[in-house]
N, C-alpha and C positions, 0 to 999 in steps of 0.2 A: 468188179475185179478188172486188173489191166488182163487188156491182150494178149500182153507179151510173155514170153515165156523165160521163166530161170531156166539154168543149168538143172536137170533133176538131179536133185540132193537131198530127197523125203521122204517119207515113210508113213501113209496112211491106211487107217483099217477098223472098219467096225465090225464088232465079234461078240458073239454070247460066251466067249471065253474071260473068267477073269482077268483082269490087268495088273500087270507087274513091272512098276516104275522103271527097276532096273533094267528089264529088257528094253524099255524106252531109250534109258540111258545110254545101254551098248550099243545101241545102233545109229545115235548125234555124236559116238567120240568120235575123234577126230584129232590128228597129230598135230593141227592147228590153232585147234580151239583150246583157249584159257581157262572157259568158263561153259559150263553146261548148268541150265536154267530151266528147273520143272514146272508144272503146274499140275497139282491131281485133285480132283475134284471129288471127294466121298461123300455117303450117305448121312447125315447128321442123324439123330437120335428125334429131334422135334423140330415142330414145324407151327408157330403162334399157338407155344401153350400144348400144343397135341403130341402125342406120342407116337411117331412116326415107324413102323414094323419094317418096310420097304419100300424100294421104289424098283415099278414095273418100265423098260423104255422100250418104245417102238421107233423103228426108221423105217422112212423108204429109202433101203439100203443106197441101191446105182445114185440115186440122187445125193444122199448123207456123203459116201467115198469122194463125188464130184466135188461137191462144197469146201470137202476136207482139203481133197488136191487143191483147190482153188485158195485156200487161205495158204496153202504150207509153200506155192509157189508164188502169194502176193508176199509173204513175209521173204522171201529170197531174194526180191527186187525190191523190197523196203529199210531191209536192212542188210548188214555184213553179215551173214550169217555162213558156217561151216554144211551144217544139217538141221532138220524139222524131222520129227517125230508125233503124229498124234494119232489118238487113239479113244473110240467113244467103246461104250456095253450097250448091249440091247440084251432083253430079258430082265431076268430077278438079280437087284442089288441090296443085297443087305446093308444093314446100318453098319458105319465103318468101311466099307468096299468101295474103292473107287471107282466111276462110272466113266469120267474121261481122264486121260493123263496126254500132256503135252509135255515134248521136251525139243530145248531148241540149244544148240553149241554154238558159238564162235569167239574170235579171239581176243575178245574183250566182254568183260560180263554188260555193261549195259547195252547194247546188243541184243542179247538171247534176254535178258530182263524184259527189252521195252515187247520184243515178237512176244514172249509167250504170254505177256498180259493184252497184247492188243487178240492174240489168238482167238484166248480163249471168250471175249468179249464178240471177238466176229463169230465163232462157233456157235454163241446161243443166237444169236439173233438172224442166223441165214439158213444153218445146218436143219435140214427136215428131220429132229429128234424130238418126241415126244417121250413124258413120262406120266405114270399113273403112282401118288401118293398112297401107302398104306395105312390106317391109323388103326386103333382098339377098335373104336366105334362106324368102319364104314371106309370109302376110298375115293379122291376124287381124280380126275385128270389137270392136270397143273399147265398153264398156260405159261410160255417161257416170254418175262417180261421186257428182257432186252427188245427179243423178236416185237411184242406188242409195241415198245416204244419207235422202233425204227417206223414201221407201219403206218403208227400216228402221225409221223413227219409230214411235212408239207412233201408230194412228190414220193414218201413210201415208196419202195422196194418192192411191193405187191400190185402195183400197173395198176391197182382195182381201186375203188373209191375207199376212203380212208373209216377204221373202226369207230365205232362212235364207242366213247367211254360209260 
């Protein structure tokens, strides 16, 4: 991430509290902005075939908040943006329950289009969120592959010698 710092104009938080888009949304409006642009991530019902019950998430919180600040003030120096909102779940998320919601304002929709899809693509692959998959037959912990591919790079983001596949 750069250096530098945006205006703060965002709103980050991870919570064992359910997530409610709209509260996202009230807090990117903005007397400026044309276009306010979400993204909410929910629990799908299966996962190859399997019958997925829930999914369990862990953070280490201080760390996950940092990350989150870090992407909502690189999208403020990346694009025109009004306001950033995002928001992960830790704990039990049922199938259907959104686990993160992004929401990003500003005065033209591509804009808040291109932040909240670069967002949430930076969110898996840096933010320390972990989850655990439930099925009928047993449960495993799920590796976030964005995160694994960065890693694989030549140079990885993890300082450490690179995963073998």
């Amino acid at each position: 991430m750069s250096s530098q710092q945006a205006a703060i104009n965002f709103f980050v938080e991870v919570t064992g509290e359910s997530l409610d888009l709209n509260k996202y949304v009230t807090l990117v409006a903005d007397p400026g902005a044309g276009a306010i642009s979400t993204f909410s991530g929910v629990t799908r019902n299966n996962f190859q075939g399997k019958a997925v019950i829930k999914l369990d998430y862990e953070a280490y919180v201080p760390m996950a908040v940092k990350k989150l600040q870090d992407i909502a003030n690189e999208i403020q120096l990346k694009w025109k943006v009004c306001k950033v909102a995002i928001a992960h779940r830790v704990g039990t998320v049922l199938v259907s329950e959104p686990s993160v919601v992004i929401a990003v304002s500003s005065a033209h929709r591509r804009e808040s289009l291109e932040a909240v899809a670069w967002a949430i693509d930076e969110l898996k692959a840096t933010v320390p969120i972990w989850k655990k998959e439930y099925f009928e037959d047993g449960s495993t912990w799920k590796e976030n592959e964005e995160s694994r591919r960065l890693l694989l790079q030549p140079g990885g983001s993890s300082g450490q010698e690179q995963l073998t596949a």
